[in-house]
N, C-alpha and C positions, 0 to 999 in steps of 0.2 A: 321591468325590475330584474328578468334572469339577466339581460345583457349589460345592464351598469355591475351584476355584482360578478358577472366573469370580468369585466372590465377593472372592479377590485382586487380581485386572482391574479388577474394575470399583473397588476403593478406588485403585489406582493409576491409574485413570482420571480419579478423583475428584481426587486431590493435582493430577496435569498441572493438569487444569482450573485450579484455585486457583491455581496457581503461575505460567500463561500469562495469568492475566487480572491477577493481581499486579503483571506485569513489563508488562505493556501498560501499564497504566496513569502505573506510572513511566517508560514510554517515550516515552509522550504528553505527561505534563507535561513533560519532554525536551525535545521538539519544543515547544512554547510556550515552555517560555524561553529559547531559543534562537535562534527566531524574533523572538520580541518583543528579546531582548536585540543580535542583529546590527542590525536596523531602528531599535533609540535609536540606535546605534553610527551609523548611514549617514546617520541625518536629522538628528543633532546636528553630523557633519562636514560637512555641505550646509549647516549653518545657519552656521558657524564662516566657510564656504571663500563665504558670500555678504556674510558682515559684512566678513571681510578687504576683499573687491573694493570694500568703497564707505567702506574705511577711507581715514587721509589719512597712511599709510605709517609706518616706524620699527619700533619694539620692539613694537606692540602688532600690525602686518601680520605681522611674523615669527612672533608667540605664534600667532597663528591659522594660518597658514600651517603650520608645522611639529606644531601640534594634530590641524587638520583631516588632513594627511596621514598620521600614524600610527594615527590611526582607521581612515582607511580601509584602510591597509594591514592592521592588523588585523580588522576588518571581511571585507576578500578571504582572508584565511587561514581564519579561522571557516568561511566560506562554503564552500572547497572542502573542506572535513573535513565538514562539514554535509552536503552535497550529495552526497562519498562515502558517506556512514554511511547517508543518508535515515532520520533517527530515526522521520518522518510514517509510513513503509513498516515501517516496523520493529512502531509500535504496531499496524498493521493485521494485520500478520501474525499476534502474537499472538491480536489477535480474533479470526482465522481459526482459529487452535489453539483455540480454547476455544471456538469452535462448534462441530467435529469432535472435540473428547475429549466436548461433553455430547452430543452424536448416538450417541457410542460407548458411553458411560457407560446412555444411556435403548435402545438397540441390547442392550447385555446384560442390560440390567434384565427387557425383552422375552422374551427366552430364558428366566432363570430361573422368570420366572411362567409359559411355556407348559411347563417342566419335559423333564426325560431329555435333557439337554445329551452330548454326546459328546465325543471327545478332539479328536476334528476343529473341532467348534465353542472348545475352550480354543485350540488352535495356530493358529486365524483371528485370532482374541481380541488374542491376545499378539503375531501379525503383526501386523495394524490399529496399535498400543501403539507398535511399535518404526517402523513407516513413521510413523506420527504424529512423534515425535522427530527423523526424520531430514527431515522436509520441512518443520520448523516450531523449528528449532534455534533455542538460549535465548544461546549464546556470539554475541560482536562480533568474536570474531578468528576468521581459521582457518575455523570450519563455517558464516558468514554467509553467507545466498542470497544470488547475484548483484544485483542492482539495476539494471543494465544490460545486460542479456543480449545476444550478439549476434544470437541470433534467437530469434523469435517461436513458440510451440508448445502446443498443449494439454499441461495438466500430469498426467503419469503417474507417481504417488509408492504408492496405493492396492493394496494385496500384490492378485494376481489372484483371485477368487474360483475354489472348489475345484467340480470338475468336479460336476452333481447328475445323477440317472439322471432320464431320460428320462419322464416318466409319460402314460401315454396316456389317451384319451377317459374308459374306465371305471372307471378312478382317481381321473379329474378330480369326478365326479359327488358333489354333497354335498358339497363341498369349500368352503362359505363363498361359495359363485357362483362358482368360478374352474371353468373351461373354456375348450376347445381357441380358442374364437372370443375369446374375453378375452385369450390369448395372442397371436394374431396381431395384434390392434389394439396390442398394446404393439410388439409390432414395429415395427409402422408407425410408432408415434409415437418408438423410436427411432431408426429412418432420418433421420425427417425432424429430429432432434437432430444425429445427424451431419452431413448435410448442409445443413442453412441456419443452427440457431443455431453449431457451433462454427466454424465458416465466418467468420460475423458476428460471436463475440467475438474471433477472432485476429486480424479484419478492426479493431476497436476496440481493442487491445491494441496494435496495432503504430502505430496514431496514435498514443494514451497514452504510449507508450514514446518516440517521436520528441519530442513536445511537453515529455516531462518530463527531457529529454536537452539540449535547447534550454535550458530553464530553468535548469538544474545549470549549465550552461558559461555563458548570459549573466549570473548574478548577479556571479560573482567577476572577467568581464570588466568589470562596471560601475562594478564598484570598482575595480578595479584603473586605468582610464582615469580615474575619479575621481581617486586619488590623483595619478595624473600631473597633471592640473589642477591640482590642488592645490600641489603642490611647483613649478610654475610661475607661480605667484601672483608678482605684482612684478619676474619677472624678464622676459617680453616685453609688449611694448605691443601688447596683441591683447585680444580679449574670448574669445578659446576656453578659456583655462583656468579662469575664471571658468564657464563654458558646462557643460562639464568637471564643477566641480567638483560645482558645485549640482545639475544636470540628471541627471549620473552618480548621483549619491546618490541623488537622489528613484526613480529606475526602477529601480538596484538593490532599493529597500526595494516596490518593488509588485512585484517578479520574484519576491522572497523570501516575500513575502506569498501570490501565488497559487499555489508549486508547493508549500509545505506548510502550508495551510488544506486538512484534513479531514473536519471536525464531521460530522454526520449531516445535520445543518440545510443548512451551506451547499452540499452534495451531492443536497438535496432540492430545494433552490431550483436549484440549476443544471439538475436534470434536467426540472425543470418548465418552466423558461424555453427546455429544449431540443427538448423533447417534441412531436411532428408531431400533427396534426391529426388530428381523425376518421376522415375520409376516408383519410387516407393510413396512420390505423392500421388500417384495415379491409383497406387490402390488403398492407400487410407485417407481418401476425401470424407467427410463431416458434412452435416447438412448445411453449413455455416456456407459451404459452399455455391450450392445450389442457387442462392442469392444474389 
């Protein structure tokens, strides 16, 4: 009975999988056109709000003026729905589910080929299954992960691993080379997990979080000051709303642009372009390393 219902696990393991990479990917095209679609929206009313300024006034300053304006206005609406939802965080997430349901899915696969699975090993099974679900939710309303947490923390979603007895030195022997001195070097290596790498990702987490919190709130100010611009076209004799209009637009559409660009490429290039020197990797290696 334990092996037909890991054998049920692991096909419902199988579906999530399918189903988290399914919804990724329609999450993603998401975010690109959404993206791409606010950015024609911003750089068409910057080109509107810069043809007005060196118009020579009447019915054709108003068409532009009152065009330029409702774009952006719509443009700043999109924005803060966009930047609430993060479709970009959304498709990652899924990623994230579909590399921990296949670790889960090749995890019981493991079992069943070393064989005498227990109840204990179905009820971890079926924990992992349901924590899976509740840290990697498929709903936009209601069970959506925060997006802006107010704080920063390593994530603890993973049901606890069930107590194992103890085995000592002449137990260990024969054992595939595992012994008591194999044990304590995993130890050490994770101390030093705890104390320097999760240190340094909640250290990197809580930049990421400020700079993508920055981003969320400047897009829709930029529009939003854009449209002001905009809807002041023709009526003061100053060049700020002009300034306004065009200037607003263009940095809305690179603000929109850098806080959801994802790819793997351009995450590749950035870490490359960020990445310390020899020298200075030699002396802040991580335990990440070790491995």
């Amino acid at each position: 009975m334990e092996v037909v219902k890991l054998h049920l696990i692991m096909e419902i393991a199988t579906d999530r999988l399918e189903m988290h990479k399914n919804v990724g990917v329609q999450r993603d095209n998401w975010n690109h056109l959404l993206t791409t679609l606010i950015n024609m929206i911003t750089l068409s009313a910057a080109t509107m709000a810069g043809v007005a300024a060196i118009g020579s006034g009447g019915a054709p300053l108003v068409a532009m003026k009152v065009s330029s304006t409702i774009l952006y206005m719509a443009a700043t609406g999109l924005l803060a729905v966009m930047n609430k939802i993060q479709p970009s965080q959304l498709a990652e997430e899924q990623r994230n589910a579909s590399r921990m349901f296949k670790q889960l899915h090749e995890e019981l696969k493991t079992k069943l080929t070393l064989g005498n699975p227990t109840q204990n090993d179905v009820n971890e099974a079926m924990e992992k299954v349901l924590a899976l679900d509740k840290a990697y939710p498929l709903p936009l309303l209601g069970s959506m992960l925060e997006k802006f947490p107010q704080t920063v923390e390593p994530a603890v979603w993973w049901p606890p691993l069930k107590q194992r007895y103890r085995r000592t030195e002449e137990s260990m022997k024969g054992n595939n080379g595992w012994d008591a001195r194999l044990e304590m070097e995993m130890k050490e290596i994770v101390k030093v997990l705890k104390k320097k790498d999760m240190g340094e990702y909640i250290r990197l987490s809580k930049i990421v979080l400020s700079f993508n919190k920055i981003l969320a709130v400047s897009g829709p100010v930029l529009t939003g000051f854009a449209a002001l611009g905009c809807a002041c076209l023709g009526c003061v004799n100053a060049s700020w709303p002009v300034m306004l209009g065009v200037i607003g637009g263009a940095l809305a559409s690179v603000v929109n642009t850098l806080e959801h660009g994802r790819s793997l490429s351009e995450l590749k290039q950035f870490a490359a372009a960020l990445s310390p020197s020899d020298d200075e990797k030699a002396s802040e290696e991580c335990a990440s390393k070790l491995f």
